[in-house]
MIGUMI-655378 format. One record per residue: residue number from 1; z, y, x negated of N, C-alpha, C, O in turn; residue in one letter. Coordinates in steps of 0.05 Angstrom, whole numbers, padded with zeros to 5 digits. Layout:
<NUM,<Z,Y,X>,<Z,Y,X>,<Z,Y,X>,<Z,Y,X>,"A">
...
This chain:
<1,<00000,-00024,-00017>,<00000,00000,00000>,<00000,00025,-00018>,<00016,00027,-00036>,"X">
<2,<-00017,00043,-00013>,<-00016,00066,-00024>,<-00002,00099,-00014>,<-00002,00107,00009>,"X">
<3,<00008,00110,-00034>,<00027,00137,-00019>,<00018,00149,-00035>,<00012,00143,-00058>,"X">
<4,<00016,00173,-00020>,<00006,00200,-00030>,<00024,00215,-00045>,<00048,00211,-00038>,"X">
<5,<00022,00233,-00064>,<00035,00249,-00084>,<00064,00265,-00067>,<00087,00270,-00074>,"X">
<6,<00045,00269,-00039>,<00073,00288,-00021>,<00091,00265,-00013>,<00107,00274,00003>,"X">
<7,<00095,00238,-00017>,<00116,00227,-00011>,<00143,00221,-00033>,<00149,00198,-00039>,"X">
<8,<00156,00243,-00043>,<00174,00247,-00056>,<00192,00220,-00041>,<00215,00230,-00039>,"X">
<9,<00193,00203,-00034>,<00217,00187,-00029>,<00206,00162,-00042>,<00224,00146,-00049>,"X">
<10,<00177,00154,-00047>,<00177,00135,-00060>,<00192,00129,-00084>,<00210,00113,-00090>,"X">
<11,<00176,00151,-00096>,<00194,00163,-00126>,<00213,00154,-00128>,<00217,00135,-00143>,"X">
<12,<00236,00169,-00109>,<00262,00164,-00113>,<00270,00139,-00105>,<00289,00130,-00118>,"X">
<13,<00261,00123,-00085>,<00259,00095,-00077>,<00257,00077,-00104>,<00272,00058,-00103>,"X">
<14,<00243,00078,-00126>,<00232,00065,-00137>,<00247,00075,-00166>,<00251,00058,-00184>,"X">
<15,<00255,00101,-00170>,<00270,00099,-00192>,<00309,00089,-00185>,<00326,00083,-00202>,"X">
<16,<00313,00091,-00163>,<00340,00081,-00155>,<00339,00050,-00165>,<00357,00041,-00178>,"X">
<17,<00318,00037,-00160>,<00317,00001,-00176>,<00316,00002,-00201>,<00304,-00016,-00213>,"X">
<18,<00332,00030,-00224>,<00334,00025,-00244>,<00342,00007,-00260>,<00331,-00001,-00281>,"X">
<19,<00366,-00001,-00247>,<00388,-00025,-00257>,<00382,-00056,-00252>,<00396,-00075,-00259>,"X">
<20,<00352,-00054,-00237>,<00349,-00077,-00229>,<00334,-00098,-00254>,<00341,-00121,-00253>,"X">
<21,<00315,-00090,-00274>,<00310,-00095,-00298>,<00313,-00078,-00319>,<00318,-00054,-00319>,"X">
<22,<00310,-00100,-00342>,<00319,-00095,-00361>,<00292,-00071,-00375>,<00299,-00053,-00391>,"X">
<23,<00274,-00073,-00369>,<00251,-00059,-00380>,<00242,-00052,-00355>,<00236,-00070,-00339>,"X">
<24,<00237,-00019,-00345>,<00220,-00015,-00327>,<00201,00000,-00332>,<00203,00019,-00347>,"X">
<25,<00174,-00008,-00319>,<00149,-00005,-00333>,<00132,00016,-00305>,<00132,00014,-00280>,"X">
<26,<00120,00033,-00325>,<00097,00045,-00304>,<00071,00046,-00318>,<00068,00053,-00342>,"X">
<27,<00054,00038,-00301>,<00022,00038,-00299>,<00008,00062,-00298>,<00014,00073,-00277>,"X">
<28,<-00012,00080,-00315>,<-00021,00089,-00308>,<-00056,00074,-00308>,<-00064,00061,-00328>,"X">
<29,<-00070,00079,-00288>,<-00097,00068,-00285>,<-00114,00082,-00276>,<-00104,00097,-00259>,"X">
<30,<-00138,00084,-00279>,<-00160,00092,-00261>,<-00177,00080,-00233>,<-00173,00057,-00226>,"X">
<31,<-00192,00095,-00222>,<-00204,00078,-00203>,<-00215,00052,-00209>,<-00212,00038,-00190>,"X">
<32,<-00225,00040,-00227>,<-00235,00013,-00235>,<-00204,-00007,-00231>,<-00198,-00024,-00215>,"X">
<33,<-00192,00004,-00254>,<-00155,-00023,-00255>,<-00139,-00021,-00237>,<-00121,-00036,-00231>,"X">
<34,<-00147,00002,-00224>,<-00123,00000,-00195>,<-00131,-00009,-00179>,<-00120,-00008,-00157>,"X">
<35,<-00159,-00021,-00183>,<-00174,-00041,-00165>,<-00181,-00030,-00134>,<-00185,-00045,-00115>,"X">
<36,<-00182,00006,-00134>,<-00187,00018,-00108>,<-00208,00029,-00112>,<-00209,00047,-00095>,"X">
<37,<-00232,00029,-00128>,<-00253,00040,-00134>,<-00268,00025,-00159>,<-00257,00006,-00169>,"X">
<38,<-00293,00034,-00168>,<-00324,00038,-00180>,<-00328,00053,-00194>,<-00320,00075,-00187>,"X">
<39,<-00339,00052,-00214>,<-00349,00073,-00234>,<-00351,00096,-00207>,<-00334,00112,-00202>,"X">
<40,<-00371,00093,-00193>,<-00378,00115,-00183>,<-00362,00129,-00157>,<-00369,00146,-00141>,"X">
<41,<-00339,00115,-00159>,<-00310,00129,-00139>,<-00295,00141,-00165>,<-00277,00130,-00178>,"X">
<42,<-00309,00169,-00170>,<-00297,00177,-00188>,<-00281,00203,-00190>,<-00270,00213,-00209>,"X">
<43,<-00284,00211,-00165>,<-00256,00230,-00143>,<-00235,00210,-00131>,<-00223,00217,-00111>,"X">
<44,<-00232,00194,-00139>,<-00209,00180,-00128>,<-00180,00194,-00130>,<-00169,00191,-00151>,"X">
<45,<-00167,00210,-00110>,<-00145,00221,-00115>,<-00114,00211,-00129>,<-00110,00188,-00121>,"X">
<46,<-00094,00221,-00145>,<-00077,00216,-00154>,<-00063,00205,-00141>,<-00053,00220,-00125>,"X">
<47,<-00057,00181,-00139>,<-00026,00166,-00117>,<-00011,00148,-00139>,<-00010,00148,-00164>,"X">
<48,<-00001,00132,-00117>,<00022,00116,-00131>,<00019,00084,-00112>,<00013,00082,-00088>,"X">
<49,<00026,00060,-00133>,<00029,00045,-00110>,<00051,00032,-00120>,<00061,00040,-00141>,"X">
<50,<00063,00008,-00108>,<00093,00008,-00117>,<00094,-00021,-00124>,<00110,-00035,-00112>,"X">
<51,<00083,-00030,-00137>,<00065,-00057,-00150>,<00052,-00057,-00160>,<00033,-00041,-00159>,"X">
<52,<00055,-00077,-00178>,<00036,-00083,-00201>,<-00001,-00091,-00198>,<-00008,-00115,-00193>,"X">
<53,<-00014,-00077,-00201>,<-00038,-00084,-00191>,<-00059,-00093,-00219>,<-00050,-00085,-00240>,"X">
<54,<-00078,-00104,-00221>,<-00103,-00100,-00232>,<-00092,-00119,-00264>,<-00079,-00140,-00263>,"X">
<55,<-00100,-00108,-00288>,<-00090,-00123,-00311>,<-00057,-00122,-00314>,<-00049,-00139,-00329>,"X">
<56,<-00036,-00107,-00303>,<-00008,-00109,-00299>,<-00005,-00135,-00291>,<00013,-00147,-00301>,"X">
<57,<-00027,-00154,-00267>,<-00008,-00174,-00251>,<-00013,-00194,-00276>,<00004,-00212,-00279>,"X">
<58,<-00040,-00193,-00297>,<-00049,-00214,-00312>,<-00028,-00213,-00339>,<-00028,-00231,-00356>,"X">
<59,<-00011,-00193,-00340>,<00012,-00192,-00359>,<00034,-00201,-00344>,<00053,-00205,-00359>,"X">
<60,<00038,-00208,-00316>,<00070,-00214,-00316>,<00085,-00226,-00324>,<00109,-00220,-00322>,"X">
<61,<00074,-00249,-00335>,<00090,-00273,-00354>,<00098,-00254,-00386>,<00121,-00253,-00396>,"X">
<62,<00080,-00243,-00394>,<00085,-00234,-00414>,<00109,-00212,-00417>,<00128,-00213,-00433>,"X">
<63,<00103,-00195,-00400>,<00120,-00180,-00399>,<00157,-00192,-00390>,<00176,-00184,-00404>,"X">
<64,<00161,-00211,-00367>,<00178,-00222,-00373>,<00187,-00237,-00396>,<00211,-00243,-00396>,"X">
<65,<00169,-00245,-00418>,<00188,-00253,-00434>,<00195,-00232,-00463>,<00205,-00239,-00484>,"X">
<66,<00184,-00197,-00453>,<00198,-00188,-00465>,<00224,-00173,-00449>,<00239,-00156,-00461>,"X">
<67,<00228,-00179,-00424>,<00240,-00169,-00406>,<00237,-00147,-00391>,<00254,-00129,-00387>,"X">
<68,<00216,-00149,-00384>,<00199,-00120,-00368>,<00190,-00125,-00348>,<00185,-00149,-00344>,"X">
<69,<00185,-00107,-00328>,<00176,-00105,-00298>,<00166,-00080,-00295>,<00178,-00059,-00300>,"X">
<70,<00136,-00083,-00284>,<00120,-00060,-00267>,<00146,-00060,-00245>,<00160,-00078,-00236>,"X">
<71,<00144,-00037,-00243>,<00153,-00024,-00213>,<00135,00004,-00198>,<00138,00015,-00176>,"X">
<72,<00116,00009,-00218>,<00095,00032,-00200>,<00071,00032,-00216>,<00070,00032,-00241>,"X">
<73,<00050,00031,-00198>,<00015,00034,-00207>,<00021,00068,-00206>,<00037,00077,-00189>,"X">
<74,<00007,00088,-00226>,<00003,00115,-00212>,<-00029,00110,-00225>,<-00036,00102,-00248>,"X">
<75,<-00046,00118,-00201>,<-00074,00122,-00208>,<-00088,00143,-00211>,<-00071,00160,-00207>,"X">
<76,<-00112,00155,-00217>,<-00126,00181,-00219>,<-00162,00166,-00220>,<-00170,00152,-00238>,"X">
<77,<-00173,00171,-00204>,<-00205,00181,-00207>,<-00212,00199,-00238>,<-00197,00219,-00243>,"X">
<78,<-00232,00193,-00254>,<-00238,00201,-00275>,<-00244,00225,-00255>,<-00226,00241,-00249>,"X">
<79,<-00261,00227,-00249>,<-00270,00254,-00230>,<-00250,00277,-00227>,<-00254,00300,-00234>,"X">
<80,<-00223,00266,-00212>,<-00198,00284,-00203>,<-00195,00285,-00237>,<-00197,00309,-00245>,"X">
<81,<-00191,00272,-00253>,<-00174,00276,-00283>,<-00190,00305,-00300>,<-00179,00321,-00316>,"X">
<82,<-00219,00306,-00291>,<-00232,00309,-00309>,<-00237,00337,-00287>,<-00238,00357,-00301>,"X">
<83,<-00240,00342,-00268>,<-00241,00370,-00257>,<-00221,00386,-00264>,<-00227,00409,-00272>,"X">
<84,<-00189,00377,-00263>,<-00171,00393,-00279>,<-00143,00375,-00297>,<-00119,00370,-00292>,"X">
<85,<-00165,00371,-00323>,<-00139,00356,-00334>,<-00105,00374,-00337>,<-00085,00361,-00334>,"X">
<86,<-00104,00390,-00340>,<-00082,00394,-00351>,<-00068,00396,-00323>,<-00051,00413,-00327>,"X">
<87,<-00065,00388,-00295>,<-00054,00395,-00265>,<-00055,00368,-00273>,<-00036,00359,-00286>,"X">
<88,<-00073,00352,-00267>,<-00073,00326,-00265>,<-00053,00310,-00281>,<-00042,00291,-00271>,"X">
<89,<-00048,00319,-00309>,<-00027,00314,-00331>,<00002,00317,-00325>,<00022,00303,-00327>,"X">
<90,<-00003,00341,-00319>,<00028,00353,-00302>,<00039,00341,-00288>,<00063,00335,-00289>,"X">
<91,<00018,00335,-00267>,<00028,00314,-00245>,<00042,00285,-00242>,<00060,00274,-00227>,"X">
<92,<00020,00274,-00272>,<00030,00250,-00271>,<00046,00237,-00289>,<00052,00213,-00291>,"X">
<93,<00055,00270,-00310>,<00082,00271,-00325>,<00103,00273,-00303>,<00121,00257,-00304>,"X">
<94,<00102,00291,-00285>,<00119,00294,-00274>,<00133,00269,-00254>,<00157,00264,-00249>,"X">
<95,<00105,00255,-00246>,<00114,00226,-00230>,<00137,00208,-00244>,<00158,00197,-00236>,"X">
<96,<00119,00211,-00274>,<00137,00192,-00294>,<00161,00202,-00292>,<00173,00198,-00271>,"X">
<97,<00171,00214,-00307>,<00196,00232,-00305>,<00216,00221,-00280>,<00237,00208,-00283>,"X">
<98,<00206,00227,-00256>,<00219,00227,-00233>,<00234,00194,-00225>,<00256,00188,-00215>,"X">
<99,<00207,00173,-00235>,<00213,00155,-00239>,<00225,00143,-00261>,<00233,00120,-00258>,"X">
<100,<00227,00152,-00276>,<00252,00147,-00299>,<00242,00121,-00317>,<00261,00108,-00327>,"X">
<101,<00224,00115,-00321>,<00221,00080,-00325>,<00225,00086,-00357>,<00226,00108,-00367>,"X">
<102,<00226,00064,-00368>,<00233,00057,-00404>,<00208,00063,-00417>,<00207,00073,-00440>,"X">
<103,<00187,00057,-00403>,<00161,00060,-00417>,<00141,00057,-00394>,<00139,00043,-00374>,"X">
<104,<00120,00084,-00408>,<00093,00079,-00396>,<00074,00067,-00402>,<00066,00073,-00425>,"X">
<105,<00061,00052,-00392>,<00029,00042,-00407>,<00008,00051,-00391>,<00009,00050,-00367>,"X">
<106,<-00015,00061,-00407>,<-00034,00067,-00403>,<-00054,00060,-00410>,<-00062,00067,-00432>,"X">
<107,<-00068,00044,-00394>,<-00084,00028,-00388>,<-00081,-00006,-00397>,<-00062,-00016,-00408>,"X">
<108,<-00100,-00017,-00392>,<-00125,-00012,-00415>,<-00148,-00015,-00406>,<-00160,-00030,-00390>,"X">
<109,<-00153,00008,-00425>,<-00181,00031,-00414>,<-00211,00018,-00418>,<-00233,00024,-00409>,"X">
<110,<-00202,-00002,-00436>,<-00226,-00019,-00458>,<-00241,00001,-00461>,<-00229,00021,-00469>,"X">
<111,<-00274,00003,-00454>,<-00293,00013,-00468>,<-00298,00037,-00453>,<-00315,00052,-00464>,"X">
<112,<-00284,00051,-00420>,<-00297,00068,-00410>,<-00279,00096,-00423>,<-00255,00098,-00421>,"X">
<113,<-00296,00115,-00437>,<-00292,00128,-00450>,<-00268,00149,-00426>,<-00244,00156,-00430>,"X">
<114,<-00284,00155,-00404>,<-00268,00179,-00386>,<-00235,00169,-00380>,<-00215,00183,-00374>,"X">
<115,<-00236,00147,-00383>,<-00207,00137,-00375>,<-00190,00134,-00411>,<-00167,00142,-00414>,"X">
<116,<-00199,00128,-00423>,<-00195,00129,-00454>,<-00177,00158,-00457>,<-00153,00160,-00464>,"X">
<117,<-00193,00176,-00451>,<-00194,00206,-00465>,<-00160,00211,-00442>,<-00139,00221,-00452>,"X">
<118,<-00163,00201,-00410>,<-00134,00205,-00395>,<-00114,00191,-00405>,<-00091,00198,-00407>,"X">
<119,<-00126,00166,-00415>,<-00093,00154,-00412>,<-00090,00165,-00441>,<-00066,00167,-00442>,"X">
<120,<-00099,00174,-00470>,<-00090,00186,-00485>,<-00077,00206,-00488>,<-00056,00213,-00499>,"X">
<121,<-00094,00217,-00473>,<-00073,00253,-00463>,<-00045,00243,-00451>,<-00025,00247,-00465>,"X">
<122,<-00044,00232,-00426>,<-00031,00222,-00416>,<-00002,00217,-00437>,<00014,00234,-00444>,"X">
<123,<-00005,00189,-00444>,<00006,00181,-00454>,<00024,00201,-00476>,<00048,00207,-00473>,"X">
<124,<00004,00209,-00500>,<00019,00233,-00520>,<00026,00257,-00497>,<00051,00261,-00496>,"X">
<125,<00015,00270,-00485>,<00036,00283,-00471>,<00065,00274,-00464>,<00083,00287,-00475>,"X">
<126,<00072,00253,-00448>,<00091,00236,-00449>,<00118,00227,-00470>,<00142,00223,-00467>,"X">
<127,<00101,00226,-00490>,<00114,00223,-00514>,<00124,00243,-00522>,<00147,00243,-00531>,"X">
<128,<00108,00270,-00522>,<00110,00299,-00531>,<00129,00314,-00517>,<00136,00337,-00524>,"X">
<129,<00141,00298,-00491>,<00152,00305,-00470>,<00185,00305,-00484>,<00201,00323,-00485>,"X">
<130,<00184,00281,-00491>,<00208,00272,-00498>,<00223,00247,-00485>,<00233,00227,-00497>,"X">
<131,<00219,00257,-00442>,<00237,00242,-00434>,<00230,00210,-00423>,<00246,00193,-00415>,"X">
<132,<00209,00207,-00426>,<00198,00180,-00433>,<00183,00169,-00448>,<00166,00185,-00456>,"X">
<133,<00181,00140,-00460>,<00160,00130,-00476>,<00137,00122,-00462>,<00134,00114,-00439>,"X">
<134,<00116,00127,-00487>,<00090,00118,-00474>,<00080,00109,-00497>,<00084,00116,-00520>,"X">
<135,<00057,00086,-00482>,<00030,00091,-00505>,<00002,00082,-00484>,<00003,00081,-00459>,"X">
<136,<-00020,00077,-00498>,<-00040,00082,-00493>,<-00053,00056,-00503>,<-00047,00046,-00524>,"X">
<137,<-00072,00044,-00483>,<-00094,00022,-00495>,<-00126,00018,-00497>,<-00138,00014,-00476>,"X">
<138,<-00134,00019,-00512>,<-00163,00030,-00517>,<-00183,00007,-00532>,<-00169,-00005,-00549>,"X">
<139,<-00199,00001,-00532>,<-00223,-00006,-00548>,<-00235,00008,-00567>,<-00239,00032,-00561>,"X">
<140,<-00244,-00001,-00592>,<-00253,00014,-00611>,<-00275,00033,-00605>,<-00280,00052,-00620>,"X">
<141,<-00288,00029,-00587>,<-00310,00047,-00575>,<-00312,00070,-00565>,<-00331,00084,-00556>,"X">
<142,<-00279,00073,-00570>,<-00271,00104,-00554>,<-00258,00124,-00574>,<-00237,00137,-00571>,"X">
<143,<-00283,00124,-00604>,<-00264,00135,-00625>,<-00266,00167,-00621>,<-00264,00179,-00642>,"X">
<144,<-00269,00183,-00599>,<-00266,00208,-00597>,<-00233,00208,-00591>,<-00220,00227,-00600>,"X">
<145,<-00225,00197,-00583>,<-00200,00194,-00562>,<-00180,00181,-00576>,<-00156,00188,-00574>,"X">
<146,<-00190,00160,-00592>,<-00171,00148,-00623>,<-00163,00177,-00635>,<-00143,00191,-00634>,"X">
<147,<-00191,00177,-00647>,<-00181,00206,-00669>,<-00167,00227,-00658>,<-00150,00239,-00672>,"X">
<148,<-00170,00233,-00635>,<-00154,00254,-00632>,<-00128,00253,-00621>,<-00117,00274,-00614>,"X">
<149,<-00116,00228,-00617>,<-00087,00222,-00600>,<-00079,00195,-00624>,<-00061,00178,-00619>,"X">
<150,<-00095,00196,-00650>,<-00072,00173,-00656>,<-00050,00176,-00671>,<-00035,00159,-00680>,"X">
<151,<-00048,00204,-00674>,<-00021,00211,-00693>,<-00001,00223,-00678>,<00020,00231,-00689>,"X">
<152,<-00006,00226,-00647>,<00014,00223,-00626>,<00026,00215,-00611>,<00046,00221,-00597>,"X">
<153,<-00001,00188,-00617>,<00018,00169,-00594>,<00005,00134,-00599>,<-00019,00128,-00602>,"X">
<154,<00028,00117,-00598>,<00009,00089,-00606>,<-00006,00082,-00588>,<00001,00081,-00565>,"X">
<155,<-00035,00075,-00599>,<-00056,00066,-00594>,<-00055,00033,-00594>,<-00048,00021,-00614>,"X">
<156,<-00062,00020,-00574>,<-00058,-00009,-00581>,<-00098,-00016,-00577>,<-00114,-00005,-00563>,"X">
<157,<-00100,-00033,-00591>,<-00123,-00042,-00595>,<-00132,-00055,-00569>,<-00114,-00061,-00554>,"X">
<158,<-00154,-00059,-00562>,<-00162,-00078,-00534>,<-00195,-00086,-00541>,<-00205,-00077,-00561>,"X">
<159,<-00206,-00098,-00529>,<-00227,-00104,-00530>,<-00249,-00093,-00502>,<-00240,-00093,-00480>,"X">
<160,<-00273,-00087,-00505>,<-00291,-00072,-00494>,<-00292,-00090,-00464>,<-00278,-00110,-00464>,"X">
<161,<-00305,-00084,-00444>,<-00294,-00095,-00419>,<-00320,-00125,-00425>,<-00344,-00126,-00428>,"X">
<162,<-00302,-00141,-00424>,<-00332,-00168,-00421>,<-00320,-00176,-00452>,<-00320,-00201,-00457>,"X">
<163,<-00312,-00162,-00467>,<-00301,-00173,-00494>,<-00279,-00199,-00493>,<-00270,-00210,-00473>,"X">
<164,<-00273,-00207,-00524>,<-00262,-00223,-00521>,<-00223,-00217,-00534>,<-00224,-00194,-00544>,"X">
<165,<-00207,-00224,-00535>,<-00181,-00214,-00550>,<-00167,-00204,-00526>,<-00148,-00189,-00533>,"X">
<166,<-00169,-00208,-00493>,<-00151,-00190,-00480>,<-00128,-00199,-00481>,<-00110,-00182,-00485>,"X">
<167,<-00121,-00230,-00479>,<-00101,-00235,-00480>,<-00086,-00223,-00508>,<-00064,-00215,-00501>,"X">
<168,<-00088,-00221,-00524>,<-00078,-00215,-00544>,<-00067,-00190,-00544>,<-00045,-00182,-00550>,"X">
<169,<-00093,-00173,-00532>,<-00089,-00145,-00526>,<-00059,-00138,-00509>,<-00048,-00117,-00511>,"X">
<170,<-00052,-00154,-00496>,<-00042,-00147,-00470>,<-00011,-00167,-00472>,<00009,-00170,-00458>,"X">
<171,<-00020,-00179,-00497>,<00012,-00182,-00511>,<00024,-00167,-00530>,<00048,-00165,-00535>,"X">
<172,<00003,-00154,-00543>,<00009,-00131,-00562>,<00024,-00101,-00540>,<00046,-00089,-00543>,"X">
<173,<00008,-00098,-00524>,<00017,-00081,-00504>,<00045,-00084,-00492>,<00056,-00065,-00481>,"X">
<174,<00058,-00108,-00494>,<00082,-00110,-00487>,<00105,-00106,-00508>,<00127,-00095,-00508>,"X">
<175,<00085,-00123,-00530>,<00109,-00116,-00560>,<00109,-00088,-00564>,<00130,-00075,-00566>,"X">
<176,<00093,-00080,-00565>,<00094,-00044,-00576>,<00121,-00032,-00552>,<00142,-00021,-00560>,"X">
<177,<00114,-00038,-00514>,<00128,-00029,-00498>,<00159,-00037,-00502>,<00178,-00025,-00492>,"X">
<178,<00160,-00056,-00518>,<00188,-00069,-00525>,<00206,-00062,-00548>,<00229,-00066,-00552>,"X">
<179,<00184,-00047,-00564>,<00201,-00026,-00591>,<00198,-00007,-00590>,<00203,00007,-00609>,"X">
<180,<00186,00004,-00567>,<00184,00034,-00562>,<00217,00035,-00541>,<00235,00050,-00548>,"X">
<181,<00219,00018,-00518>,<00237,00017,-00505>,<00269,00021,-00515>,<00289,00035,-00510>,"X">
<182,<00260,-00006,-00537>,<00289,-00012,-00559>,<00296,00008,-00572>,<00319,00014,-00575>,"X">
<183,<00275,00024,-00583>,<00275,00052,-00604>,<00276,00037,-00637>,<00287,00048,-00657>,"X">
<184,<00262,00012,-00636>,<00266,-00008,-00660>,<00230,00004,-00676>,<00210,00013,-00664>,"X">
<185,<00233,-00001,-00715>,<00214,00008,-00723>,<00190,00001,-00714>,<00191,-00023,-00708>,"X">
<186,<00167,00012,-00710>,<00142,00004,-00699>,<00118,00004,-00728>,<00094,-00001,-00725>,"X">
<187,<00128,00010,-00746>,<00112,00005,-00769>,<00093,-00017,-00773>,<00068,-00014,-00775>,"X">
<188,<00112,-00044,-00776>,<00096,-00066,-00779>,<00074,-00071,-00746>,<00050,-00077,-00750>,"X">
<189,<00084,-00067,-00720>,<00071,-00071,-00702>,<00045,-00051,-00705>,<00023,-00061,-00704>,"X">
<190,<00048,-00024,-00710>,<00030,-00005,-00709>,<00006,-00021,-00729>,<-00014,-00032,-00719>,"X">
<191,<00010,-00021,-00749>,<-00007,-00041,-00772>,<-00030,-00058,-00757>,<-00053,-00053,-00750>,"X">
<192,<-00014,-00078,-00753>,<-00020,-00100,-00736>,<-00043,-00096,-00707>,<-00066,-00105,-00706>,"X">
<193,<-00030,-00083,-00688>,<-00035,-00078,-00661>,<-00050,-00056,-00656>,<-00068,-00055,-00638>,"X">
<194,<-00042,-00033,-00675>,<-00050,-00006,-00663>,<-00069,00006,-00677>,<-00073,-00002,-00700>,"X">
<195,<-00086,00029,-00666>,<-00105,00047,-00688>,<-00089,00065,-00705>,<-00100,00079,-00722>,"X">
């Protein structure tokens, strides 16, 4: 089920289940991973859904065995991101925030560049924020968006969409979410995992 930005009670609905895991996780995705649109639903407006949708549900094993749980999809249309990124940023810093979770992940974007360039902003905003962790997941194909967000925020490696390594990708995505959470060194992981 989907709720619109004016329903301030999800939010708070959903960050009150703080205590309920040990790692709480938020999604950020585009119209393609939130599985409500097409390349070319690319006004898809900003919401929230309160489940794990799209490559989140193909991590849930994973993520429980680092002890983590989605508790919110927030989505954006490249279209809505890209008519006014910095509103659109605000917004869905601000979601984060409200929802309080341990860590954000963003995406993974694999090879489409317009979602690449959000969930990087995204994400290092987030980080830049202070009051939550984030990172970002990308394919090497999106080196405008590497270079310019990788000294702000970890980049986890992924493979192009149809590629091969997701699984891998998308366990890396949880280890990084799990020493960003802990506040444990990310050195050796960054090496390994990240751009």
């Amino acid at each position: 089920m989907s709720y619109a930005i004016a329903h301030p009670e999800v939010l708070q609905d959903i960050a009150s289940k703080r205590k309920e895991t040990t790692m709480k996780i938020v999604m950020i995705y585009d119209q393609i991973q939130s599985g409500l649109g097409a390349k070319d639903d690319r006004n898809l407006p900003l919401g929230i859904l309160k489940e794990p949708v799209g490559p989140a549900i193909m991590m849930e094993n994973l993520l429980k065995q680092v002890g983590g749980k989605v508790v919110a999809t927030l989505y954006c249309g490249w279209g809505t991101y890209a008519d006014n990124p910095d509103e659109v940023a605000r917004k869905l810093e601000a979601m984060c925030v409200k929802i309080n979770p341990d860590v954000v992940m963003c995406g993974p974007t694999f090879n489409y560049a317009e979602y690449a360039e959000m969930a990087c902003r995204i994400a290092s905003d987030l980080e830049a924020g202070g009051k939550v962790h984030a990172l970002a997941a990308v394919s090497q194909e999106n080196t405008e968006a590497i270079e310019r967000y990788r000294d702000k925020v970890l980049i986890v490696k992924t493979p192009k969409k149809g590629g091969t390594g997701l699984n891998e990708a998308l366990k890396n995505m949880c280890l990084v979410a799990k020493a960003l959470t802990d506040g444990t060194d990310t050195t050796e992981l960054k090496q390994k995992a990240c751009f």
